[in-house]
N, CA, C and O atoms as a Tripos MOL2 file, in Angstrom:
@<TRIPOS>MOLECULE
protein
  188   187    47     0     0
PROTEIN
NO_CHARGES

@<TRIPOS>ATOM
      1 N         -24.8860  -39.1460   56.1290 N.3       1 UNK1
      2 CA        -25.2260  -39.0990   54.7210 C.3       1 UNK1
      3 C         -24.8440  -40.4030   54.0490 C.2       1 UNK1
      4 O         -24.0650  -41.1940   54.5800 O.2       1 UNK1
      5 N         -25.3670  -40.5940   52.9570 N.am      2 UNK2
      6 CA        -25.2480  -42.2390   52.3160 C.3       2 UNK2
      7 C         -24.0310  -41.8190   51.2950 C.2       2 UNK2
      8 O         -23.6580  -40.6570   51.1390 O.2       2 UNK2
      9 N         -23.6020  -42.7000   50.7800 N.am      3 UNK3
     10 CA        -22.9690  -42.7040   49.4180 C.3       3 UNK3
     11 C         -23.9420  -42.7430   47.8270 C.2       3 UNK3
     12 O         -24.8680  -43.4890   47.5090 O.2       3 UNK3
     13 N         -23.2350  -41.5430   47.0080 N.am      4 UNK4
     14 CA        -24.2930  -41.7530   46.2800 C.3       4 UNK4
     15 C         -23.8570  -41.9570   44.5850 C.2       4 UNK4
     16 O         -23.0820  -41.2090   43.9880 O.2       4 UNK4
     17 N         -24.3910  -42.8700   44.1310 N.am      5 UNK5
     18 CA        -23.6410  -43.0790   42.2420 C.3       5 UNK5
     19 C         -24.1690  -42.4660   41.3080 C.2       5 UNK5
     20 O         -25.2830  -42.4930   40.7840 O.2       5 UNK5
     21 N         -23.0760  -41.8010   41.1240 N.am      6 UNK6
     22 CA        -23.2570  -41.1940   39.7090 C.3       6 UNK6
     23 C         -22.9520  -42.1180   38.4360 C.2       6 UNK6
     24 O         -22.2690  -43.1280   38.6080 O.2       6 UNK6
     25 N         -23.4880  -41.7670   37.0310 N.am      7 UNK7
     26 CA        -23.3930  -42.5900   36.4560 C.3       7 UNK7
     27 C         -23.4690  -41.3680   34.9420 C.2       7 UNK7
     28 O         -24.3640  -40.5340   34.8050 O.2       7 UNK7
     29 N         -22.3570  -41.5630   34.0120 N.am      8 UNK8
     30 CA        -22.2660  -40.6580   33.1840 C.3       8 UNK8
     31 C         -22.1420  -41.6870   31.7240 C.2       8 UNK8
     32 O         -21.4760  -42.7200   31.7840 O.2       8 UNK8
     33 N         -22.7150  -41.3590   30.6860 N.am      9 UNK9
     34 CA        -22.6100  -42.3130   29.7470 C.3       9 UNK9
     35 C         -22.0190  -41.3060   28.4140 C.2       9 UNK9
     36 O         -22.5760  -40.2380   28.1620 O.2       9 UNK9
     37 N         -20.7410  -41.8400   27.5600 N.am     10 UNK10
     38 CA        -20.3200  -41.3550   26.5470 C.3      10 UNK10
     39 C         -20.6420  -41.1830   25.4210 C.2      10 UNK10
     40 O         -21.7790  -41.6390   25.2990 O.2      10 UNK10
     41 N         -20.3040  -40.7940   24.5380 N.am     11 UNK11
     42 CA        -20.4660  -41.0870   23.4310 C.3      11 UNK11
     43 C         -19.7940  -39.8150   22.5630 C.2      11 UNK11
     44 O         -20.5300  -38.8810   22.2450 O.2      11 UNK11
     45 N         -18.6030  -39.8080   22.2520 N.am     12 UNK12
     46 CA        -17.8810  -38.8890   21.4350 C.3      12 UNK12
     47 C         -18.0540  -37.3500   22.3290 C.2      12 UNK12
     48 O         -18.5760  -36.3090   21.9290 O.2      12 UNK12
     49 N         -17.4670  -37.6180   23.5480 N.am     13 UNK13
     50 CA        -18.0060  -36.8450   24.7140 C.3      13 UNK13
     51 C         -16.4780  -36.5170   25.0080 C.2      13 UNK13
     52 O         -16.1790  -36.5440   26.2020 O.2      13 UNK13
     53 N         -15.6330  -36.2640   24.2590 N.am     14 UNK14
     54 CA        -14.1450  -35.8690   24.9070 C.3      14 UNK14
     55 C         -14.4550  -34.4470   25.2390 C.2      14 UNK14
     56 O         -14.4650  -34.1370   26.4300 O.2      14 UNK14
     57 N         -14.7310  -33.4710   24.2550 N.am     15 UNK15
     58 CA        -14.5790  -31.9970   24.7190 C.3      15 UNK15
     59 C         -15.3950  -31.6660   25.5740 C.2      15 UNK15
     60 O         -14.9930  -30.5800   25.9910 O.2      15 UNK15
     61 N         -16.7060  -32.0610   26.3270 N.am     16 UNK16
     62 CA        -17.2300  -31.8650   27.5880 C.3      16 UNK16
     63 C         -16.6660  -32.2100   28.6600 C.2      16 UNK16
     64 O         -16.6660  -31.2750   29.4600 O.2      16 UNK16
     65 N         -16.0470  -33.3850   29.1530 N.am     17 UNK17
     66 CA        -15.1170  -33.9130   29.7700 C.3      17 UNK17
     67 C         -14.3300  -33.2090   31.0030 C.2      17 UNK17
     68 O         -14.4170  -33.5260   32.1900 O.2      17 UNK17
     69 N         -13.5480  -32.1880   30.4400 N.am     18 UNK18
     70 CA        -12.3800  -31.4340   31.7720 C.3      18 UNK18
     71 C         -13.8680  -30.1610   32.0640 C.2      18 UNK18
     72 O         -13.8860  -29.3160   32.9590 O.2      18 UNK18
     73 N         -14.6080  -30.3180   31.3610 N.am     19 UNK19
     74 CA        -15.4890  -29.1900   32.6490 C.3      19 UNK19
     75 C         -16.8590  -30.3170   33.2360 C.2      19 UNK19
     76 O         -17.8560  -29.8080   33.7490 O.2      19 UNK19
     77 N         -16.7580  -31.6390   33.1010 N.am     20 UNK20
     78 CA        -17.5730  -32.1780   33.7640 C.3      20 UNK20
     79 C         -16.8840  -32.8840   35.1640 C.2      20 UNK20
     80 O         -17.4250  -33.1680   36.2330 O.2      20 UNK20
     81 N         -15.4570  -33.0510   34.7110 N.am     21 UNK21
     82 CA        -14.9840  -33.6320   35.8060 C.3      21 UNK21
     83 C         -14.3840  -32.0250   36.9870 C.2      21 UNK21
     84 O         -13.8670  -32.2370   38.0830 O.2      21 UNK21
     85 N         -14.5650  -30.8610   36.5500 N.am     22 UNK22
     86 CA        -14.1580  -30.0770   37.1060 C.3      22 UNK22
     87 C         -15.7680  -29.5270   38.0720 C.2      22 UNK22
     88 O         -15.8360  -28.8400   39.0910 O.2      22 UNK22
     89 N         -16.5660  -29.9750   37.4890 N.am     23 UNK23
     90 CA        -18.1340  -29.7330   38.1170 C.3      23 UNK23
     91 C         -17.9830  -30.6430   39.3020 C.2      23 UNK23
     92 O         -18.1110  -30.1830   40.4370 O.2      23 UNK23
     93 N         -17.6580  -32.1880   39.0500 N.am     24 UNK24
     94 CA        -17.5280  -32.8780   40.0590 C.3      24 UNK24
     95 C         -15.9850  -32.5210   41.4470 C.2      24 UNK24
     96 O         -16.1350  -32.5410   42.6680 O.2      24 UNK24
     97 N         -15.1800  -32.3470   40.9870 N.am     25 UNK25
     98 CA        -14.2250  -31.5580   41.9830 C.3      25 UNK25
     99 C         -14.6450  -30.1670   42.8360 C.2      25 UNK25
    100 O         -14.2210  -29.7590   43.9170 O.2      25 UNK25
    101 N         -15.6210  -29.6170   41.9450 N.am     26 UNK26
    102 CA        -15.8680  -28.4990   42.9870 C.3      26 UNK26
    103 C         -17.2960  -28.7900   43.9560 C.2      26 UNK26
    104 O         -17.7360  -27.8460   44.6130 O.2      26 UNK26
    105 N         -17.9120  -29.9920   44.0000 N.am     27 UNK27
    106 CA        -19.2340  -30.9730   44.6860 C.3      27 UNK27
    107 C         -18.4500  -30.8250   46.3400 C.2      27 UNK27
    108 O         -17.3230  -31.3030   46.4670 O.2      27 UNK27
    109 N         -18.9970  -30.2750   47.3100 N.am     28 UNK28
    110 CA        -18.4380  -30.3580   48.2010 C.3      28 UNK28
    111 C         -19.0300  -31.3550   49.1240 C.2      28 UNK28
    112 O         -18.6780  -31.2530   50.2990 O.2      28 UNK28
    113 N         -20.0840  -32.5520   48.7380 N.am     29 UNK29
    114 CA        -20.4560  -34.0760   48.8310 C.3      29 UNK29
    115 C         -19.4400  -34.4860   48.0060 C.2      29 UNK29
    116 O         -19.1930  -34.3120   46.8130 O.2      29 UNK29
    117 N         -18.6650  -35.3320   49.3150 N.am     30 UNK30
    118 CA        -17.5560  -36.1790   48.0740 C.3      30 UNK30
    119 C         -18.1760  -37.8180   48.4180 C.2      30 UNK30
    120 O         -17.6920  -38.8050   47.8630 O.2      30 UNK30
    121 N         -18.9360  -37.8760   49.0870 N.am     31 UNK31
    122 CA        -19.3280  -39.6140   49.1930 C.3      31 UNK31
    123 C         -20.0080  -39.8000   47.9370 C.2      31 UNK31
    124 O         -21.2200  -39.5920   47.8750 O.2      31 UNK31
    125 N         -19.3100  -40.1930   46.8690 N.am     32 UNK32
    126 CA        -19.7830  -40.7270   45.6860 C.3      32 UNK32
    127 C         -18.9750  -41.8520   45.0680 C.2      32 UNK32
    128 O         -17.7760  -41.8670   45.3470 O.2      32 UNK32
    129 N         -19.5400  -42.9630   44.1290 N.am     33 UNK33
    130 CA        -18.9630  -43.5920   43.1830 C.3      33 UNK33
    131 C         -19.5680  -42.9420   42.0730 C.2      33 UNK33
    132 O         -20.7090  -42.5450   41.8360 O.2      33 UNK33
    133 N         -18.4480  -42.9440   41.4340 N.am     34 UNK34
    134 CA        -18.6590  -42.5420   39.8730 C.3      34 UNK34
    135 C         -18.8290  -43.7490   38.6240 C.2      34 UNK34
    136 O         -18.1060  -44.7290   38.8050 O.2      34 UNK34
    137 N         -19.3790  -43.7720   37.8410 N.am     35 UNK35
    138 CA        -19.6030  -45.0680   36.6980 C.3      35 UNK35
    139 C         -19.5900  -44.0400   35.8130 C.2      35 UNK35
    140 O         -20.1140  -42.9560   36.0690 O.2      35 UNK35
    141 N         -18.7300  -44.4210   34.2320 N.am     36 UNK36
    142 CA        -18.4660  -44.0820   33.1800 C.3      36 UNK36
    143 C         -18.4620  -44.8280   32.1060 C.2      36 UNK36
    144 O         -17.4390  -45.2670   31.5800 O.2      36 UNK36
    145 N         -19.5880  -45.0120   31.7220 N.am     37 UNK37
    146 CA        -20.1320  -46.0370   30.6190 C.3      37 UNK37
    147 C         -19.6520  -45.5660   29.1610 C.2      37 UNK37
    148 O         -20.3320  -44.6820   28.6380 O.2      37 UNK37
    149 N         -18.9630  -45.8780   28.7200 N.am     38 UNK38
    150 CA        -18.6570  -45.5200   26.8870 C.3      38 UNK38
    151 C         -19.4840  -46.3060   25.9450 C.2      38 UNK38
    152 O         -19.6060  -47.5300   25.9920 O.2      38 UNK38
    153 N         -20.0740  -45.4750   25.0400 N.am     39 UNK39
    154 CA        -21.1850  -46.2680   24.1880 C.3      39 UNK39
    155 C         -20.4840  -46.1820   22.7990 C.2      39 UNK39
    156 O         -20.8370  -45.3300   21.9830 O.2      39 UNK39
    157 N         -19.5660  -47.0020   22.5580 N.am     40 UNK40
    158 CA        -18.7170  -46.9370   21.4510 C.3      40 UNK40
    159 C         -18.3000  -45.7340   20.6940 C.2      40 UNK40
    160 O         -18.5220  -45.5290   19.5010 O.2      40 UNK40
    161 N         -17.6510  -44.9380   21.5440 N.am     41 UNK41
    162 CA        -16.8710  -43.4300   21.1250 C.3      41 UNK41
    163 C         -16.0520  -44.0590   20.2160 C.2      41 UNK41
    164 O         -15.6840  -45.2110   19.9890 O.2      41 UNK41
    165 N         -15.8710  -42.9310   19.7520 N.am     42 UNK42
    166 CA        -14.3250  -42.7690   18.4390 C.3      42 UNK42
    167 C         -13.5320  -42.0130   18.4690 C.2      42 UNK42
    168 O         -12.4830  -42.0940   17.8300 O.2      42 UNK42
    169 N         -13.8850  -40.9920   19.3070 N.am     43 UNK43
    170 CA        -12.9690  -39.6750   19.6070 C.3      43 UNK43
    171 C         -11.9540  -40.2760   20.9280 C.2      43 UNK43
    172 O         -11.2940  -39.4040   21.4920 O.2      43 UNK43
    173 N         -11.8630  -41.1280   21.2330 N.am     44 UNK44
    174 CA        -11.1340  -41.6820   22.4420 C.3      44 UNK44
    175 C         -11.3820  -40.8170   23.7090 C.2      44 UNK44
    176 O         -10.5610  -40.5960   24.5980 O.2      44 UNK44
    177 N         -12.5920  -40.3930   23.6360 N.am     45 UNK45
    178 CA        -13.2900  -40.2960   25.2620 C.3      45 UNK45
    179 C         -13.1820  -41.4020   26.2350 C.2      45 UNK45
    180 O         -13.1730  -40.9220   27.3690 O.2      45 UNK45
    181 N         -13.1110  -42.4860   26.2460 N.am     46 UNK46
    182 CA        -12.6470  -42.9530   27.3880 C.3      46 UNK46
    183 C         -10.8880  -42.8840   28.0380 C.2      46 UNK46
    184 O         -10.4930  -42.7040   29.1900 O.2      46 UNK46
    185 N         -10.3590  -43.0400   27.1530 N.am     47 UNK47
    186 CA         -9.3550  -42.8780   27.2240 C.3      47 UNK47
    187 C          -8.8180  -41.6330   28.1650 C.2      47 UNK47
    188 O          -7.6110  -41.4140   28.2690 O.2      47 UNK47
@<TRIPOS>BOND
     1     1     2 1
     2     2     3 1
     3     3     4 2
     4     3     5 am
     5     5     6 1
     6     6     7 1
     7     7     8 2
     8     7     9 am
     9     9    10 1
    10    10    11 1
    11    11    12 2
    12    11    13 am
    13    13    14 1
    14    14    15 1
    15    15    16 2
    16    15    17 am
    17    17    18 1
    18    18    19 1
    19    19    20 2
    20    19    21 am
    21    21    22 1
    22    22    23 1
    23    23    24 2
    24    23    25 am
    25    25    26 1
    26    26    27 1
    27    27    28 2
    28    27    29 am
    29    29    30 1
    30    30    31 1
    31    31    32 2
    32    31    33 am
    33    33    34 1
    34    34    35 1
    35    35    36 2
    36    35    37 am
    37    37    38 1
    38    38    39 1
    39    39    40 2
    40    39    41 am
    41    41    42 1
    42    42    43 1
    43    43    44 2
    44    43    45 am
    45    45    46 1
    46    46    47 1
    47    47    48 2
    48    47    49 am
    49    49    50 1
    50    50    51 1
    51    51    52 2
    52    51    53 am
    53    53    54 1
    54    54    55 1
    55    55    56 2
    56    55    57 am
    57    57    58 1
    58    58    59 1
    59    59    60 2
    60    59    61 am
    61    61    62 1
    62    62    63 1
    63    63    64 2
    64    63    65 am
    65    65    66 1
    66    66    67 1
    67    67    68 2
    68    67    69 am
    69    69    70 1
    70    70    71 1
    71    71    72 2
    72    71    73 am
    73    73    74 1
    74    74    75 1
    75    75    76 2
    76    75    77 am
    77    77    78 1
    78    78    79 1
    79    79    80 2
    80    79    81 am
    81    81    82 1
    82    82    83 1
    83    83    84 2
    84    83    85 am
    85    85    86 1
    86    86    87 1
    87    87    88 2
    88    87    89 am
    89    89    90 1
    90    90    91 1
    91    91    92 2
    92    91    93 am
    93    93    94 1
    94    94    95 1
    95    95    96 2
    96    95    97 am
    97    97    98 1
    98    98    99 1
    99    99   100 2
   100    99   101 am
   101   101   102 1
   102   102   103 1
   103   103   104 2
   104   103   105 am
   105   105   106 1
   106   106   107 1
   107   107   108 2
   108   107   109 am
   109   109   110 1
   110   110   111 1
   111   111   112 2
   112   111   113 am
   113   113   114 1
   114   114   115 1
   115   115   116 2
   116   115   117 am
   117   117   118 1
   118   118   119 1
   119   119   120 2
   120   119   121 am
   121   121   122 1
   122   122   123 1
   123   123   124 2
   124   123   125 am
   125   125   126 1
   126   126   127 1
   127   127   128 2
   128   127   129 am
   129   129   130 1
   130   130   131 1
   131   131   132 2
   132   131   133 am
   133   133   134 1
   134   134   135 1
   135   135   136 2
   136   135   137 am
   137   137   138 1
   138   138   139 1
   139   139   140 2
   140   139   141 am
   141   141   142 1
   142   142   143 1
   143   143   144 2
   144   143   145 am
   145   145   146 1
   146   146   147 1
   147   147   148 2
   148   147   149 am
   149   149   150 1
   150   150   151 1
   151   151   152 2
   152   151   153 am
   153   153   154 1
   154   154   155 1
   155   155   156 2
   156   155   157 am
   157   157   158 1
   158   158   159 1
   159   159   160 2
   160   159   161 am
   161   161   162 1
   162   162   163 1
   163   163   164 2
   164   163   165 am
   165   165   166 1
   166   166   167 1
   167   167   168 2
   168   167   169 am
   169   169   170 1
   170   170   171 1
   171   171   172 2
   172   171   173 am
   173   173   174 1
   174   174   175 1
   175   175   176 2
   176   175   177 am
   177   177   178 1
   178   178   179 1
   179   179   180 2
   180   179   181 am
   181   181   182 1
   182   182   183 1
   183   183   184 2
   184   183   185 am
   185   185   186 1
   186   186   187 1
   187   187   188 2
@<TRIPOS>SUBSTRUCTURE
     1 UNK1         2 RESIDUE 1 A UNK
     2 UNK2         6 RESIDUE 1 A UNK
     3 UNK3        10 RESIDUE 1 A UNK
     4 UNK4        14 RESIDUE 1 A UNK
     5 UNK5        18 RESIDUE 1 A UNK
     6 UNK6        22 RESIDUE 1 A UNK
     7 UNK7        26 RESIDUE 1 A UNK
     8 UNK8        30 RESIDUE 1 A UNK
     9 UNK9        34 RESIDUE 1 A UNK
    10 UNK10       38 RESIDUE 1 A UNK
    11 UNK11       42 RESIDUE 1 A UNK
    12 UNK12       46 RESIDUE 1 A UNK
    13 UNK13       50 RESIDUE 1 A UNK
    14 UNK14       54 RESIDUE 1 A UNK
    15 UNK15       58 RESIDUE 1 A UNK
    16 UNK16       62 RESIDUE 1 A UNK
    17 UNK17       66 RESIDUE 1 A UNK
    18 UNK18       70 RESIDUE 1 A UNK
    19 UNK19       74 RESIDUE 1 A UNK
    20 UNK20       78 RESIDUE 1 A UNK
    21 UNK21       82 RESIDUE 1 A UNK
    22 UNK22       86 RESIDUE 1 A UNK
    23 UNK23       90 RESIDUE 1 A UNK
    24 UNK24       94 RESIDUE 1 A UNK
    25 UNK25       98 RESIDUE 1 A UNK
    26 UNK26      102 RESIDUE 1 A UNK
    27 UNK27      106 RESIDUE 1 A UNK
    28 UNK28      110 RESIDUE 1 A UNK
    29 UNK29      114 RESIDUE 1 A UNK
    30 UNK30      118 RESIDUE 1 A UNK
    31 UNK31      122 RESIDUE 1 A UNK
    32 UNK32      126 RESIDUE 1 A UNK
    33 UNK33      130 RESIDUE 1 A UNK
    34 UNK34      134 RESIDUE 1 A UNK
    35 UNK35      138 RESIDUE 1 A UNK
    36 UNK36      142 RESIDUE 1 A UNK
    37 UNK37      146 RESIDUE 1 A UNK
    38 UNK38      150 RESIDUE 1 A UNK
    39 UNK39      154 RESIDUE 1 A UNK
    40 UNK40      158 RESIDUE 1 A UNK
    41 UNK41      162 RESIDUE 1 A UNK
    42 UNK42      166 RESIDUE 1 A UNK
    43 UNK43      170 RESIDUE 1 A UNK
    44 UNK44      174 RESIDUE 1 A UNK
    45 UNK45      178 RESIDUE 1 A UNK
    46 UNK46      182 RESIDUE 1 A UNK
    47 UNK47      186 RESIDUE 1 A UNK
């Protein structure tokens, strides 16, 4: 199997967050890079 990128983009995206990264923990393909693009949040979603 290849490696495959995901790519998630923000934007005042904190309270989706612990059930998107909990979607990705239960992926039982773990060959992935992840990219997390912030499009000038304010809620300190990247953080």
């Amino acid at each position: 199997m290849e490696k495959i990128d995901i790519v998630t983009v923000l934007y005042n995206s904190r309270e989706v967050l612990p059930d998107f990264f909990r979607s990705l923990d239960r992926q039982s393909y773990r060959d992935f890079r992840l990219y997390v693009v912030d499009n000038a949040s304010l809620d300190q979603s990247l953080a």
